[in-house]
C-alpha positions in Angstrom: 7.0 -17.4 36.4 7.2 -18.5 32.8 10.1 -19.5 30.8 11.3 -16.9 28.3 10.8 -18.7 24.7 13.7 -17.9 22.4 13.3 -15.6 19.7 11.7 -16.4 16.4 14.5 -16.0 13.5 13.4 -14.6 10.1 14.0 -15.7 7.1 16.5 -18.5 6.2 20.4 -19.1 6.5 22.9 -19.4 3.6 21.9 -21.7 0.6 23.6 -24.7 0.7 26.1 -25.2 -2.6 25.4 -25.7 -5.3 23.2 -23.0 -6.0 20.9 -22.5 -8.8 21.7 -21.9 -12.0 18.8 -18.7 -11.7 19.6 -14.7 -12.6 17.0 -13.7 -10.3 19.1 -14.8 -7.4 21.4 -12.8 -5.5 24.6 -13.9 -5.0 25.3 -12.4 -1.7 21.7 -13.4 -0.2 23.0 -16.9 -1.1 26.0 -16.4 0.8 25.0 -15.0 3.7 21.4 -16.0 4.1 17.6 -14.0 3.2 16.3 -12.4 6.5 14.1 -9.9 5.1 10.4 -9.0 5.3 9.4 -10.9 2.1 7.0 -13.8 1.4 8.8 -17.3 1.0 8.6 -17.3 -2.8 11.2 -14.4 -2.9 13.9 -15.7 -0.9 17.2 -14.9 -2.3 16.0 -13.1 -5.1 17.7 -9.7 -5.5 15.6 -6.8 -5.3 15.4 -5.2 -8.6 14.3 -9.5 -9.6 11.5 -8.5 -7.0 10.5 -5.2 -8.1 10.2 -6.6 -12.0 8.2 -9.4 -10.9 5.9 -7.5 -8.7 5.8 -5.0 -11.8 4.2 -7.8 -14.0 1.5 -8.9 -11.4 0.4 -5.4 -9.6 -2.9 -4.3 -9.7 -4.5 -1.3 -11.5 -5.7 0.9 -8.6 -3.3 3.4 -6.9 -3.1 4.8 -3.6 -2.7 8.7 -2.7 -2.3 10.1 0.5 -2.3 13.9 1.9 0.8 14.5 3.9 0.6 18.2 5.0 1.4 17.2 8.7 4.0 14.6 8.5 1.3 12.0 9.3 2.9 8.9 11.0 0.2 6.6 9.7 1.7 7.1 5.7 4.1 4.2 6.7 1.6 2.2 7.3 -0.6 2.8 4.4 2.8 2.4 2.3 2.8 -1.0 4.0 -0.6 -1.7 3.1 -0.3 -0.5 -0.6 2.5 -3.6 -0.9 0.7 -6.2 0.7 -2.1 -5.6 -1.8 -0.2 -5.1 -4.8 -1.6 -1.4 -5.4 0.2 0.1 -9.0 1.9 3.2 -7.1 1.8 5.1 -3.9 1.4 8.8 -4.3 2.5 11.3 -1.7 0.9 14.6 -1.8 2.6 18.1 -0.1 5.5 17.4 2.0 8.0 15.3 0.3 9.5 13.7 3.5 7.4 10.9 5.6 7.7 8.9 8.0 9.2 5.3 7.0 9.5 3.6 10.0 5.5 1.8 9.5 6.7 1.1 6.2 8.8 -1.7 7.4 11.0 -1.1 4.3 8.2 -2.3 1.9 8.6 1.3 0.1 11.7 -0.4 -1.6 8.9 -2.9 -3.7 6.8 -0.2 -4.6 6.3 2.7 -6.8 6.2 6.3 -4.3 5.7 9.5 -6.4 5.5 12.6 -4.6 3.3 15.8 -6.1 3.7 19.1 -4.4 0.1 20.2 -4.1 -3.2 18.8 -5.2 -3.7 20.2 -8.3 -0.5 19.0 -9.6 -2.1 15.1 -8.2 -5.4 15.9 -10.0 -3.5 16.6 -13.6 -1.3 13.2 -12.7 -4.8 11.7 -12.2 -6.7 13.5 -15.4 -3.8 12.3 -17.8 -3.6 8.4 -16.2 -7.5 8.7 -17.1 -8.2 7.7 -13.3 -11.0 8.5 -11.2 -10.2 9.5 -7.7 -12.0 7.6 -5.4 -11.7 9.9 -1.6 -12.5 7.3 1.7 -13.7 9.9 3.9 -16.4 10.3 7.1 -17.7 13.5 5.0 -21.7 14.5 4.3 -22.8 12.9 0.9 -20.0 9.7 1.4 -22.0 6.4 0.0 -20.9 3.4 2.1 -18.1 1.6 0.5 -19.6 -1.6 1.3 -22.4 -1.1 -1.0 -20.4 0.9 -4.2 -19.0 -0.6 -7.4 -15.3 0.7 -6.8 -13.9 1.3 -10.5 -11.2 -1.5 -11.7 -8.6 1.8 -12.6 -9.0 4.5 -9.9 -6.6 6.1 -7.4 -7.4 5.7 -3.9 -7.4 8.5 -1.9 -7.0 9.4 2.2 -6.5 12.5 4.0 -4.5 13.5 7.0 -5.3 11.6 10.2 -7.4 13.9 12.3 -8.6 16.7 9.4 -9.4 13.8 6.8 -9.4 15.2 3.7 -8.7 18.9 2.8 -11.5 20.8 1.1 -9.8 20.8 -2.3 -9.0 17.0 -2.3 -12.5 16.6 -1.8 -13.7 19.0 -4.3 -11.2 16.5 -6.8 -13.4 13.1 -5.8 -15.3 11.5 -8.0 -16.7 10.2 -5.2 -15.8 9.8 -1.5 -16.8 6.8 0.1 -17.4 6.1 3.7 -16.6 3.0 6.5 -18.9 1.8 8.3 -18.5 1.8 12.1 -20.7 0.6 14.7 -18.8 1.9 18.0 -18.5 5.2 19.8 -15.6 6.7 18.5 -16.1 9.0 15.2 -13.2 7.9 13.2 -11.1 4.8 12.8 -7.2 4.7 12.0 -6.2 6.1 8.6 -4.1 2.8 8.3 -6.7 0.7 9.1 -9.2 2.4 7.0 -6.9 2.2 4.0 -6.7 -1.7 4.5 -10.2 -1.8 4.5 -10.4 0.1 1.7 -7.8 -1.7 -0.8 -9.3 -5.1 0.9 -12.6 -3.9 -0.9 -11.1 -3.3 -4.2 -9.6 -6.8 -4.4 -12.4 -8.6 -3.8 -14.0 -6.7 -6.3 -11.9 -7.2 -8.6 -9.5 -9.9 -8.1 -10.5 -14.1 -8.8 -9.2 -15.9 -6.3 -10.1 -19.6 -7.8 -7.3 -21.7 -8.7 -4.6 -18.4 -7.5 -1.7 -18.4 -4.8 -0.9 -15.2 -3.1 
């Protein structure tokens, strides 16, 4: 038998007095302690601090996703569009998802919702941003060999289906993952890690920068 190791706590406990003279603290959170899912650097700051900071710093790529089947892997490509800093999270056809792989990090980001493709495509025609699709399809070039555009949208089908037939038609160009193993497909939430992961370091200098 082993012995059962206590459980880790999150976060950190109240901040001792005085606190510091700094409007991007929250009161409360001061009080009572910061136990939520954010990095270190954000402790006891309040969340619309957060949100404005993350504003000044996020990256010019978006992230689409088709959600036509209440996909349960949209949380965690919500989840993924945070960790990376993505400008906005768009949800295309139903409005409602599910949050629960989001791990509340839809709070910190940007989600729009458009009702069909064609109302994403204008979205994406008037941003001036090419819509990059990460698809298994005939014709995909691999992503780990294509220049992925600095401003583009991002964009991944249902899990299962991939993307529909008019979401492909609106690709600039759709891009594949390679994969050495049996199975066809991999995870939508994984391949959208991947996929994000490959736009950063394309595009992002890491000399000299904390993240």
């Amino acid at each position: 038998m082993t012995e059962e190791q206590p459980e880790r706590e999150i976060g950190v406990g109240p901040f001792l007095e005085p606190w510091p003279d700094d409007p991007r603290l929250d009161p409360e959170l001061l009080a009572e302690g910061d136990r939520r899912n954010v990095i270190d650097g954000y402790r006891y700051w309040s969340h619309e601090a957060i949100v404005a900071d993350l504003d000044l710093r996020k990256h010019p790529f978006h992230v689409a996703i088709e959600n036509w089947q209440h996909d349960f892997n949209i949380g965690s490509i919500v989840r993924n569009a945070n960790a990376f800093l993505a400008a906005g999270v768009h949800i295309i056809g139903r409005r409602r998802w599910n949050r629960r792989g989001a791990m509340v990090t839809d709070r910190y980001l940007h989600v729009d919702h458009h009702a069909t493709i064609r109302e994403f495509i204008d979205w994406a025609a008037g941003e001036g941003l090419p819509i990059i699709g990460i698809d298994i399809l005939p014709g995909a070039v691999p992503i780990e060999t294509t220049d992925l555009p600095e401003r583009c949208v991002l964009l991944f089908g249902q899990e299962g289906p991939g993307l529909s037939a008019e979401a492909r038609d609106a690709c600039d160009i759709v891009c594949s993952i390679a994969q050495f193993g049996s199975t066809r497909s991999i995870n939508a939430g994984v391949a959208s890690g991947i996929a994000m992961h490959k736009w950063i370091e394309q595009h992002v200098a890491f000399g000299g920068t904390e993240y």
